[in-house]
C-alpha positions in Angstrom: -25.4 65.1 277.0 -21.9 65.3 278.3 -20.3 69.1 279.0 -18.0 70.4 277.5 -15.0 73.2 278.1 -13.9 76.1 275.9 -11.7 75.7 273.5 -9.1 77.6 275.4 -9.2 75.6 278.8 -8.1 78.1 282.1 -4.8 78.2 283.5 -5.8 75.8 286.4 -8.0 73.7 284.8 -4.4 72.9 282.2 -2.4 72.7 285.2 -4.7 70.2 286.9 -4.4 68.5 283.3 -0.7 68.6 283.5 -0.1 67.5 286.4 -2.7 64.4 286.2 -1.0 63.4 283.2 2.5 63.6 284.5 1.4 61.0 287.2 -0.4 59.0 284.6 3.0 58.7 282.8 4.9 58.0 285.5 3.1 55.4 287.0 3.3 53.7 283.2 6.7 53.6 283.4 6.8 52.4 286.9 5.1 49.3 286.1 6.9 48.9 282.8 10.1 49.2 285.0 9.0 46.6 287.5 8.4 44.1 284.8 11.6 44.8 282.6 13.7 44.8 286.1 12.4 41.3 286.8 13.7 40.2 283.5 17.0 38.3 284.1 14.8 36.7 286.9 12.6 35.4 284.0 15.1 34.4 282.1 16.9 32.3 284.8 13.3 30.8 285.9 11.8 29.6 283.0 15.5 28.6 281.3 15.2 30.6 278.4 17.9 31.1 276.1 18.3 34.4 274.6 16.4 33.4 271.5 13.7 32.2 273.8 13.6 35.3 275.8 13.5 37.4 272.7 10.2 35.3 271.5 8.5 36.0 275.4 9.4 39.6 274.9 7.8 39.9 271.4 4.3 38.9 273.3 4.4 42.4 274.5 5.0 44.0 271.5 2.5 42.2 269.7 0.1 42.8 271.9 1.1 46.7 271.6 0.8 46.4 267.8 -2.6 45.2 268.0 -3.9 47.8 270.5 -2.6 51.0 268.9 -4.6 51.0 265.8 -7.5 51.3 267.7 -6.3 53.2 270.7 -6.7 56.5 267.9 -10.7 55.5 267.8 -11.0 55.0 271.3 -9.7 58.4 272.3 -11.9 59.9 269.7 -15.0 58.1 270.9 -14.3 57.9 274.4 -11.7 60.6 275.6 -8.2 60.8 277.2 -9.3 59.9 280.5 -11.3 57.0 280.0 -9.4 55.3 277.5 -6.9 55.5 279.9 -8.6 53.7 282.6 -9.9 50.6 280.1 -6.4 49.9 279.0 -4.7 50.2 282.5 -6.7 47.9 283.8 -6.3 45.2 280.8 -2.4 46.0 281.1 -2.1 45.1 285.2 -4.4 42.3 284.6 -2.3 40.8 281.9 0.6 41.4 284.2 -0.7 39.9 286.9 -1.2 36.9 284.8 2.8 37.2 283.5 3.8 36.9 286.9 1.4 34.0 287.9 3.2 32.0 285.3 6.1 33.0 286.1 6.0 31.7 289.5 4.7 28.6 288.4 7.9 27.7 286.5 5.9 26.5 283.6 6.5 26.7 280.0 7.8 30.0 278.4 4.0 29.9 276.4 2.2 30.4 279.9 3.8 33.7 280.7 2.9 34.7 277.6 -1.3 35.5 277.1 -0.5 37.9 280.1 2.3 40.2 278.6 0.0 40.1 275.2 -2.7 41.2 277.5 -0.3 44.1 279.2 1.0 45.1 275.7 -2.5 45.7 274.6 -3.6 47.9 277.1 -0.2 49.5 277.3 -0.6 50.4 273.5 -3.7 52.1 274.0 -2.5 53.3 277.0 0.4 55.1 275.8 -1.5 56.9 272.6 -4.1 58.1 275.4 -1.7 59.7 277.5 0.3 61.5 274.6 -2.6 63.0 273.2 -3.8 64.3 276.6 -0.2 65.7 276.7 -0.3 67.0 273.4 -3.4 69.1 274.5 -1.9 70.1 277.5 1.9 71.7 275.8 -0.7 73.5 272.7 -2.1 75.0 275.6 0.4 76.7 277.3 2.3 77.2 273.6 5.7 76.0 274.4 7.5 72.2 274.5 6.4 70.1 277.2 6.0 66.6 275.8 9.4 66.0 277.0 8.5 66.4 280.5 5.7 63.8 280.5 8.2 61.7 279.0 10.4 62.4 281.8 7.9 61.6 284.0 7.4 58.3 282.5 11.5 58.0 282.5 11.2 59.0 286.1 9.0 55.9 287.2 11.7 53.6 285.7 14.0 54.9 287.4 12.0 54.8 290.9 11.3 51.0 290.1 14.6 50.2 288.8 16.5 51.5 292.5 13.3 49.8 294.3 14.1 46.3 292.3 17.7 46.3 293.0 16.9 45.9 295.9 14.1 43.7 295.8 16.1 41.3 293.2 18.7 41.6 296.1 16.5 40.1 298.9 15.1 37.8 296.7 11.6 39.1 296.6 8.8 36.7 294.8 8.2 37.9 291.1 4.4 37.5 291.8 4.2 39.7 295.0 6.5 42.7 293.9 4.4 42.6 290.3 0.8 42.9 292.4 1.8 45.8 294.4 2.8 47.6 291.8 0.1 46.4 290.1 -2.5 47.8 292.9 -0.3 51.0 293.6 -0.6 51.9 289.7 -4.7 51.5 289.5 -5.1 54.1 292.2 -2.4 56.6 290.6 -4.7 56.2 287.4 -7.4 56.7 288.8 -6.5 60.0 290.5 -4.6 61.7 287.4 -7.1 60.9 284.8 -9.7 62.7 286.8 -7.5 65.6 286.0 -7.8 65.4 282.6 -9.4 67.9 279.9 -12.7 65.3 279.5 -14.3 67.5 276.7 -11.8 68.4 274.3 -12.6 65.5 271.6 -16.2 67.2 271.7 -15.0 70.5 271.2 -11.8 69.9 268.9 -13.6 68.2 265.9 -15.8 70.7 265.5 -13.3 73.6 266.1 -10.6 72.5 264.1 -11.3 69.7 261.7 -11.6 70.2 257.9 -15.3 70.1 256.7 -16.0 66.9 254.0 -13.9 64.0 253.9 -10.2 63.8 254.8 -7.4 62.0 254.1 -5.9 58.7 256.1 -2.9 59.8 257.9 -1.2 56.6 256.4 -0.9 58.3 253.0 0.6 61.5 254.8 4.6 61.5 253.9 5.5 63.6 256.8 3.4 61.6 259.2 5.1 58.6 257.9 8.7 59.7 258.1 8.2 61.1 261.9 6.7 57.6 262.3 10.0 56.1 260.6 11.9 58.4 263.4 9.7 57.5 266.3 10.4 53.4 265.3 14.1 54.3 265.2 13.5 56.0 268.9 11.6 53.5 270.2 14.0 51.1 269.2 16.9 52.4 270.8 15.3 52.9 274.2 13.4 49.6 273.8 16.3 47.6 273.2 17.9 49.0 276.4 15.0 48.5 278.1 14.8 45.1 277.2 17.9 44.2 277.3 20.6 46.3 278.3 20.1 44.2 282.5 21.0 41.0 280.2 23.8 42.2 278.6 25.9 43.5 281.4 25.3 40.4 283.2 26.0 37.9 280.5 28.7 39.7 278.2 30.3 42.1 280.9 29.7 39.0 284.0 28.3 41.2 286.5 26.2 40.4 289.1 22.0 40.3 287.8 21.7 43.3 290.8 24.6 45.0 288.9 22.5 44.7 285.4 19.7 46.1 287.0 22.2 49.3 288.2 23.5 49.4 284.4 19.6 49.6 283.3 19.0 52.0 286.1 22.0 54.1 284.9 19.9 54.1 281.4 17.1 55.5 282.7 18.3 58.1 285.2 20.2 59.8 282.6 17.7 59.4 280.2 15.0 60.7 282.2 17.6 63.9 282.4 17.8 64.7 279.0 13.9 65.1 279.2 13.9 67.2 281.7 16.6 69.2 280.1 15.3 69.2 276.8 12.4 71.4 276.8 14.7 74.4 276.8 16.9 73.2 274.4 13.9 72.1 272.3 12.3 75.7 272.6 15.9 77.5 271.6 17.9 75.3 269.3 14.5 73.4 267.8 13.6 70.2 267.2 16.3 68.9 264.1 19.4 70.1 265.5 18.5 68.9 268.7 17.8 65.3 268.0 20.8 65.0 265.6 23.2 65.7 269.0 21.3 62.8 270.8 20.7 60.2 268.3 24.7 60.4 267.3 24.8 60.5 271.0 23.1 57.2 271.4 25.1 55.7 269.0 28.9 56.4 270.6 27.0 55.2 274.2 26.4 52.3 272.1 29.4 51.6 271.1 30.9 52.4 274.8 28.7 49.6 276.6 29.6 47.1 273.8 33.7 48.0 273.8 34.3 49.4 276.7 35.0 47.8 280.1 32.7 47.7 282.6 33.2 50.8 284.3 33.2 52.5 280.9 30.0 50.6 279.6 28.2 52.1 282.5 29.4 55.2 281.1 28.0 54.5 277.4 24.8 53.3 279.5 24.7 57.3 280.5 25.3 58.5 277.2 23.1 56.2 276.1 20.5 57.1 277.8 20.4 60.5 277.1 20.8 60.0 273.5 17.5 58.1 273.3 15.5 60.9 275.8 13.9 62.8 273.0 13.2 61.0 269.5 9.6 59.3 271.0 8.1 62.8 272.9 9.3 65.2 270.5 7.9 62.6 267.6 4.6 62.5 269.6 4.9 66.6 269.5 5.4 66.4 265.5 2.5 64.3 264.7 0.5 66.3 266.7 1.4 70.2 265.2 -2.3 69.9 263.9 -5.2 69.5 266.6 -7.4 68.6 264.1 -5.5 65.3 262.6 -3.9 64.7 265.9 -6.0 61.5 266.7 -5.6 59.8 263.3 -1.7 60.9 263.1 -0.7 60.1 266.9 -2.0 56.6 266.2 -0.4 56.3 263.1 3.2 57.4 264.2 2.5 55.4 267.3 1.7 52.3 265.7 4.8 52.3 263.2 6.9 53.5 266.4 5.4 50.1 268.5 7.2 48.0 265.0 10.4 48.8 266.5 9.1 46.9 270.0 7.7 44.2 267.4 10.5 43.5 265.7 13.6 44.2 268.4 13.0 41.4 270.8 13.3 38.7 268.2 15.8 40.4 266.3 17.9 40.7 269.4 17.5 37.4 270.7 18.6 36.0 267.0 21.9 38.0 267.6 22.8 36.9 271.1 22.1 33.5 270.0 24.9 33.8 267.3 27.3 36.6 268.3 26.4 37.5 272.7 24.3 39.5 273.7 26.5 42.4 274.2 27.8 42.6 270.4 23.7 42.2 269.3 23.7 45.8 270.7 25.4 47.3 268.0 22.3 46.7 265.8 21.2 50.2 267.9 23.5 52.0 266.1 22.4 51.3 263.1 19.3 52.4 263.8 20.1 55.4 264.8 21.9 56.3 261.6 18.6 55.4 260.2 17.4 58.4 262.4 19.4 61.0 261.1 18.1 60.6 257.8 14.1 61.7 258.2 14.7 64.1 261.1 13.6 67.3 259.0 10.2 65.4 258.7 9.5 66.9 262.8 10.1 70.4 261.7 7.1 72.3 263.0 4.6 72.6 260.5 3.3 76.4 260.2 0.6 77.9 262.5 -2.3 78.9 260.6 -3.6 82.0 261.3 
């Protein structure tokens, strides 16, 4: 019989936790980064159109879409920690095998079983690691979530800087994916061991309502954060994706120069997680993320209108406009220990639509009007935003 911890885990024992799953988070976005870096590489390799491009994309996304409604069970069954490590090690497998195809110059339909494979285990991956977070910033009772989002921001931005150079010198797709890929299984391995392993032991029977509950997909608040959390996902997704692309093909820069402009994404956005948490604590969560989604909308516009030295601006601006719609989402659906499985998965899954549905969508538009004007779908989106943020209002603290 496993053990378990109190309900109200020590001060160390929630630092180790925090710290464990700030690694775990940035070493997901590291390897995230090193793949979407290597993108206008992939592109040029394999010949792809930006229609093409958008379908090798979606492979991740679907695989994502496929993984999340599980990853909920798996956590429940499992834990934090272990789910963790499954689903790492089907994502650097599958990426692995992305790269392996890459190399071999093949058809765009080799590449893609590995990035389903990686968008699987990233799906279940990224549930995992927000719920351990969500245990972690209930435990010390103030906003956190931002800064294990941070932390994931902060691993793109590590690998963007180390691919700009590596696109630079011309280092092999394969090699700089498999030491990222070996680098990123023993960072796992070391912060999930500082994880809270008993809490889905002790929580159910703490917390959860006696008899039988209701699915979190009939839930209209969990559904409108999940609304939010697509529109979020969608505006950092799409830069991810294909922000590198569209300074190089509709502002002709340089591919090293789109990977700066992506980099430029990240750093900023990785800032506005880091100073969010106060502003989240003493402004709260709506007033907050109405600043930042407009915010994400005039960066938007910026990259797509401006010049290039004032598209590199709108990258910024950008960037921190999408810093806080996907952790403070992940914060909202969890307000409740007891539903936060069943909800986190939920909001998760409808937040991975917008990864589903952006690379095609994208690709469709550069196809027809560039790649730079397809960006101003983003803002869009955001507007879309505004509309359900009161839905991540805290919900009240029972006594």
């Amino acid at each position: 019989m496993p053990a378990t911890l109190p309900l109200a885990p020590t001060p160390a024992h929630t630092a180790r936790a925090r710290n464990g799953d700030l690694l775990v988070f940035a070493v997901n976005g590291f390897s995230m980064a090193a793949w979407m870096s290597r993108v206008p590489d992939v592109k040029e390799m394999l010949a792809l159109t930006p229609g093409q491009l958008g379908v090798v994309l979606l492979a991740v996304s679907a695989g994502a879409l496929c993984g999340l409604p599980l990853a909920g069970r798996a956590t429940h069954r499992f834990g934090a920690s272990l789910a963790v490590r499954l689903a790492m090690a089907v994502a650097m497998s599958g990426l692995v095998l992305a790269a392996v195809g890459v190399e071999a110059r093949g058809s765009m339909f080799w590449v893609m079983p590995g990035l389903f494979l990686f968008g699987v285990g990233n799906g279940v991956w990224d549930v995992s690691q927000n719920l351990e977070g969500t245990i972690v910033e209930q435990a010390l009772g103030r906003a956190i979530m931002p800064w294990f989002h941070a932390a994931w921001s902060g691993g793109t931005v590590v690998a963007s800087l180390i691919s700009v150079l590596l696109v630079w010198l011309r280092v092999p797709v394969l090699l700089h994916i498999g030491v990222v890929a070996a680098l990123t299984v023993v960072a796992v391995l070391w912060g999930t061991a500082q994880y809270l392993p008993a809490f889905d032991e002790t929580s159910d029977t703490a917390s959860a309502p006696a008899g039988p509950t209701r699915s979190a997909w009939t839930e209209t608040r969990t559904l409108l954060i999940g609304v939010m959390v697509l529109a979020a996902a969608f505006t950092e997704g799409t830069a991810n994706d294909w922000l590198a692309v569209a300074f190089v093909e509709g502002h002709h820069l340089d591919k090293a120069l789109g990977v700066v402009a992506l980099a430029v994404f990240l750093t900023f956005m990785t800032a506005g997680r880091i100073v969010g948490t106060g502003l989240l604590d003493r402004y709260g969560r709506v007033l907050v993320l109405r600043i930042l989604f407009g915010s994400a909308v005039v960066g938007c516009l910026l990259v797509v209108f401006g010049s290039p030295a004032i598209a590199f601006v709108g990258a910024a601006i950008w960037g921190v406009g999408a810093s806080l719609g996907f952790p403070v989402g992940m914060s909202a659906a969890a307000d409740d220990p007891g539903r936060a499985h069943a909800r986190l998965s939920v909001v998760a899954t409808i937040g991975y639509t917008a990864f589903l549905a952006g690379p095609p969508l994208l690709g469709f538009l550069g196809d027809h009007f560039g790649m730079l004007r397809a960006l101003l779908v983003v803002g869009a989106v955001s507007l879309l935003a505004l509309l359900v943020l009161p839905a991540a209002r805290p919900l009240p603290r029972s006594s």
